[in-house]
C-alpha positions in Angstrom: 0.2 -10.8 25.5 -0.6 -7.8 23.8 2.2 -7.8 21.6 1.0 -11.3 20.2 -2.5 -9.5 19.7 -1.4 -6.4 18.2 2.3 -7.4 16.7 4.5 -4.7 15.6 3.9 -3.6 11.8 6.7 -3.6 9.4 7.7 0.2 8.0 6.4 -0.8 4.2 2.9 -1.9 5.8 1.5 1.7 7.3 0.5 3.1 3.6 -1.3 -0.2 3.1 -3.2 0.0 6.4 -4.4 3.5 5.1 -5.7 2.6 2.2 -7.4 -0.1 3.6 -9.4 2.1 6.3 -9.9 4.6 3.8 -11.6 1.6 1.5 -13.5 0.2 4.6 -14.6 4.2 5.2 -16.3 4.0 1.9 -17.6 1.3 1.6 -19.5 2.0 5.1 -20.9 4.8 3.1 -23.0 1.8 0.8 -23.9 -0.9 3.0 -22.9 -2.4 6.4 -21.9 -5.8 4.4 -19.5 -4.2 2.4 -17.9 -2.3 5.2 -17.6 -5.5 7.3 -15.7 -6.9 4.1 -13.4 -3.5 4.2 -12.6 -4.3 7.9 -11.8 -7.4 7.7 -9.5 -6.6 4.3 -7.7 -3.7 7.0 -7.3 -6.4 9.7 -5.8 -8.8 7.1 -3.4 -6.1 5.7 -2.4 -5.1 9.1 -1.5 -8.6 10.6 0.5 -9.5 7.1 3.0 -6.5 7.5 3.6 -7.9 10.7 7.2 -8.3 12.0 7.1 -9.7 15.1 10.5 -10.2 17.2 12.0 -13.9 17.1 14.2 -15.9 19.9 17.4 -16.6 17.7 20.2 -19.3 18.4 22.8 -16.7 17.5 25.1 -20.3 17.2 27.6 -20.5 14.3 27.0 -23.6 13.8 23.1 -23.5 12.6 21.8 -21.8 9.7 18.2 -20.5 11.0 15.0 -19.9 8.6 15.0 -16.4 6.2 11.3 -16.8 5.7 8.1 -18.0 7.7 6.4 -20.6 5.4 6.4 -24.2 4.0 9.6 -26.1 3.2 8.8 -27.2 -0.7 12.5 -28.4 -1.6 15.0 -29.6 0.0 17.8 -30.9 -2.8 21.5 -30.0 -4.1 22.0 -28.3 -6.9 24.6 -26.0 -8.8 25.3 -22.5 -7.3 23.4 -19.4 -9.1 24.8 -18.6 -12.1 23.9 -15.0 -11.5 26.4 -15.1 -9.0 28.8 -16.8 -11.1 28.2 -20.5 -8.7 27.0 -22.6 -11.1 30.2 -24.5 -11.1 30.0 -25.4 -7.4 27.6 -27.8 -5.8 25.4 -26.5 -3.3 22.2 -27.7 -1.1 19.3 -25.7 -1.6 15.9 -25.2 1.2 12.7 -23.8 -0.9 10.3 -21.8 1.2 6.7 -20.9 0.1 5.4 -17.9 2.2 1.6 -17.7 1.3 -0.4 -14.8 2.2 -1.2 -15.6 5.7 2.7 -16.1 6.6 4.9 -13.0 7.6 6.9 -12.4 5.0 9.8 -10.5 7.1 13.0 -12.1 5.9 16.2 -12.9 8.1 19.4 -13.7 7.7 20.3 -17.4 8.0 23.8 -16.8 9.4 26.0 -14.2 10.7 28.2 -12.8 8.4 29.1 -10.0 5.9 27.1 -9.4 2.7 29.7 -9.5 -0.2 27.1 -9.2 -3.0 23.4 -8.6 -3.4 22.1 -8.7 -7.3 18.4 -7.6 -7.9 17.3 -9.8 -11.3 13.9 -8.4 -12.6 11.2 -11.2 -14.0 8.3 -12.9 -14.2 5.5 -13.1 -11.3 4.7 -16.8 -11.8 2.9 -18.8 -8.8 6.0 -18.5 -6.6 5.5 -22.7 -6.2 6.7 -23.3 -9.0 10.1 -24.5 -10.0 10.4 -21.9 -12.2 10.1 -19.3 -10.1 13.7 -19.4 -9.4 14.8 -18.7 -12.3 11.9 -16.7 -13.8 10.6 -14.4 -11.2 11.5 -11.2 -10.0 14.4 -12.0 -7.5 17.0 -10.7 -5.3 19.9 -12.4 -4.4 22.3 -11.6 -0.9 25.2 -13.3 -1.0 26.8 -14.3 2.8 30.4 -15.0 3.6 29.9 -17.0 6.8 32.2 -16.7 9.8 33.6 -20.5 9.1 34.1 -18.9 5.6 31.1 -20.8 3.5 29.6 -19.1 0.7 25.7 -19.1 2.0 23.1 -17.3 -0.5 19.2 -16.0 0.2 17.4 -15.3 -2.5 13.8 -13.9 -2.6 11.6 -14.1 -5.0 8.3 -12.5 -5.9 5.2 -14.6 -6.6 1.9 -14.3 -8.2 0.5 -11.4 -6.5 3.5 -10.0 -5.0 5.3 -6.9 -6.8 8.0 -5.2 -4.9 10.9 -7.2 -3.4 12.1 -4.9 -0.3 15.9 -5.1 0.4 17.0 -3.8 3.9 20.8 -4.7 3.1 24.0 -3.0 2.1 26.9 -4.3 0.4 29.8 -5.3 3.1 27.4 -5.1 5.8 28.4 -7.1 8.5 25.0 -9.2 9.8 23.9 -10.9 12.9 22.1 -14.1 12.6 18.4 -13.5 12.1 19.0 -9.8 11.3 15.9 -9.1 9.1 17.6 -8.3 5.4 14.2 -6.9 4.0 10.7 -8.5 2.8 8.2 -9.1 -0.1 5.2 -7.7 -0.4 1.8 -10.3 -0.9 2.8 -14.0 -1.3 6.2 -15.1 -2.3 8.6 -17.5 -1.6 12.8 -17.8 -0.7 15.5 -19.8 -1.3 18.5 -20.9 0.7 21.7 -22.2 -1.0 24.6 -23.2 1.4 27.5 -25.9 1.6 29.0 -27.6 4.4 26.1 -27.6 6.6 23.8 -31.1 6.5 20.4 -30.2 6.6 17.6 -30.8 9.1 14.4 -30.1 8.1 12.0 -31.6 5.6 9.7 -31.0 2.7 6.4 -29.6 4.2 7.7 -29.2 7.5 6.4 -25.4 8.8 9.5 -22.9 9.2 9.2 -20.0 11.2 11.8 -17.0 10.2 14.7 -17.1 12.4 14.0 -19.7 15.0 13.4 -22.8 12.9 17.1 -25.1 12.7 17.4 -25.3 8.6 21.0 -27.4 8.6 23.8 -27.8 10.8 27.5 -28.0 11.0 
């Protein structure tokens, strides 16, 4: 119970929390109002950096959510060119993490990470369907253990500024290992093949636990 009250805060989130009671300190110092606005900024800063611990399938045969949020497309499309796949067909799951989501990202699949490629860009409203190919992005491409080429990309939105990668090259992943997060409002993408998918535009994901496609 207390861990759902008070969730465990994500390393990138403490110097935020700081500044916000610093801010709310202040603005005590003016007026009651303004430092009930201050806490209420800290509290909001403290529960997004959440990273709370999720129940995963650890099954070979699902791919699992990267990113807590709103399913916004749900299509196939060519591979990344960035990654040199945009001669291979691929299905591709959209997720829009607004700023009341936790934006902790996860691994869809286990697997080893044979490339990640940082692409700097654009802050656009991360809705958008240019935001794929516009924003500031980071790509992690996964070699599967049934050998599928499976790709996360996250991408920064209109307020956020820093994508946060928590991956090495050749890294050998767990599924739902966390892989890193963005900071403020952003949104991810999940490109995969052989793997039919089972969820639906506007359908609520949660990072890790929600079923995205299956064998």
């Amino acid at each position: 119970m207390f861990s759902k009250i008070f969730p465990k805060i994500h390393t990138e989130g403490y110097k935020f929390i700081i500044i916000a009671v610093i801010i709310t300190i202040i603005f005590y110092t003016f007026s009651n109002f303004l430092g009930l606005i201050g806490l209420v900024l800290s509290i909001w800063v403290y529960y997004f950096f959440r990273d709370p611990e999720r129940v995963i399938i650890d099954d070979n045969n699902y791919l699992v959510s990267p990113a807590d949020g709103e399913v916004i497309k749900v299509e196939e499309v060519d591979g990344p060119k960035e990654l040199g796949l945009e001669n291979k067909k691929f299905k591709k799951i959209s997720i829009f993490m607004n700023i009341f989501d936790c934006h902790v990202n996860r691994t869809p699949c286990a697997g080893q990470v044979e490339e990640i490629l940082y692409k700097p860009g654009k802050f656009l409203n991360a809705s958008f369907d240019k935001a794929s190919e516009d924003n500031e992005r980071n790509y992690y491409k996964i070699k599967d253990n049934h050998g599928n080429d499976v790709v996360i990309v996250q991408i920064a939105g209109l307020i956020a500024r820093r994508i946060v990668c928590e991956t090495n090259k050749n890294q050998e992943l767990k599924q739902g290992d966390r892989i890193g997060m963005i900071r403020f409002g952003s949104r991810a993408d999940v490109y995969y093949e052989n793997y039919d998918s089972l969820v639906k535009v506007g359908q609520k994901a949660i990072s890790g636990e929600t079923l995205l496609a299956k064998k």
